[in-house]
C-alpha positions in Angstrom: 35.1 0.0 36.5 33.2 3.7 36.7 34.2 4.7 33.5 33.0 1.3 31.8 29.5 1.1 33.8 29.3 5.2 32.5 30.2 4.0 28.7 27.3 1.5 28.9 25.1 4.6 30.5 26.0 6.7 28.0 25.6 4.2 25.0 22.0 2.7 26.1 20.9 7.3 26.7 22.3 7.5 22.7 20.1 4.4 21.5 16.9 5.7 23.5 17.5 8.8 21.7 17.6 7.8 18.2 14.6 6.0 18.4 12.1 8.9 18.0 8.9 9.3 15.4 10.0 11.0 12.7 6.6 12.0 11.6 2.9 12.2 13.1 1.4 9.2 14.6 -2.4 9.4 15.4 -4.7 6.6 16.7 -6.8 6.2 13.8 -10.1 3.9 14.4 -10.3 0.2 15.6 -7.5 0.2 17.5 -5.3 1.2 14.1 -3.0 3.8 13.8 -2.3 6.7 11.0 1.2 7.7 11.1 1.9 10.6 8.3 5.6 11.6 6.9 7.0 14.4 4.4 10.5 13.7 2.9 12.9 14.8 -0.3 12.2 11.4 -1.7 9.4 9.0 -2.1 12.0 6.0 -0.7 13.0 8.1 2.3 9.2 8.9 2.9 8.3 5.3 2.6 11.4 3.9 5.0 10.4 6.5 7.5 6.2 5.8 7.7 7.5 2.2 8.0 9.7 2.9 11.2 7.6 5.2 12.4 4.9 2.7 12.6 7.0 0.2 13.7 8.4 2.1 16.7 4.9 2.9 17.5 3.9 -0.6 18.0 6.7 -2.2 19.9 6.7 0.9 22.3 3.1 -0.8 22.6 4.5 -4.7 23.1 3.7 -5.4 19.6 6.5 -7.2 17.7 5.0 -5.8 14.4 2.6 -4.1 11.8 0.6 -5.0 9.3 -0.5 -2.4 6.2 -3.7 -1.6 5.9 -3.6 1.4 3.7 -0.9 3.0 2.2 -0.4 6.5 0.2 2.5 8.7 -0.9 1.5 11.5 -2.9 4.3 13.8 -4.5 3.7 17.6 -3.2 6.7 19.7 -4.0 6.8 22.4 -6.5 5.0 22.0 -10.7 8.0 23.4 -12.7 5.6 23.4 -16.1 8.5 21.3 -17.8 6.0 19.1 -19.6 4.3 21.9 -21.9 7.8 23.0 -22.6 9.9 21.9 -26.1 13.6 21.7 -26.8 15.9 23.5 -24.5 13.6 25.2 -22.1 11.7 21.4 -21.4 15.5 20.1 -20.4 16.5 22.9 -18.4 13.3 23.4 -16.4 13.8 19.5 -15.8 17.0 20.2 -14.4 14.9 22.6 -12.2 12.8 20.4 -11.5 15.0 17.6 -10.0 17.2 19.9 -7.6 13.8 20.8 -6.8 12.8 17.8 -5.9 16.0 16.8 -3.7 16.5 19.5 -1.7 13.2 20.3 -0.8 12.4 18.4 2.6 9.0 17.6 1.5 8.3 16.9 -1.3 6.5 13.4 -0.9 3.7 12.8 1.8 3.5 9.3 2.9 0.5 8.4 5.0 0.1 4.9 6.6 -2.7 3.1 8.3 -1.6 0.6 10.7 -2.4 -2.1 12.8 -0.1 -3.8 15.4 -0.1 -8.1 15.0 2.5 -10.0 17.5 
């Protein structure tokens, strides 16, 4: 019976714990929020603004969001491969895309938020 009721301890601690802000979370004006994330991808930066702001409202009793701007700008490294011809433009593409997935931030997604029921 200990060991069960210490599972179901242990089990609700690891839930608590993965539901963290990935990003920055600000109150913005109006009773909106700005929450701001920097990923490898645009997709993980977009899934990750979205939690984040979704987190942020039901830790306030909201049930949900609703947009009311929405930005993701691409920030990594300029490789130059667009002024470049023939073998040099496909291997400074190449570049370009590890670039662009292993760098942790290369996209910037900013959200402003408001919390609806």
């Amino acid at each position: 019976m200990k060991k069960s009721i210490s599972l179901v301890i242990f089990a609700g601690v690891a839930m608590v714990g993965c539901a963290t802000i990935n990003g920055t979370v600000l109150e913005y004006t109006d009773g909106q929020y700005k929450a701001v994330v920097t990923d490898y991808t645009e997709r993980h930066a977009l899934q990750k603004v979205a939690a984040d702001a979704r987190l942020t409202c039901r830790r306030d009793g909201y049930q949900d969001f609703a947009v009311v701007e929405e930005n993701v700008e691409y920030i990594g490294p300029e490789t130059g491969a667009d002024e470049e011809k023939g073998f040099s433009k496909f291997m400074l593409k190449v570049v370009e895309m590890g670039a662009k997935r292993y760098n942790a931030e290369n996209y910037r997604a900013e959200l402003v938020f408001e919390c609806s029921e």
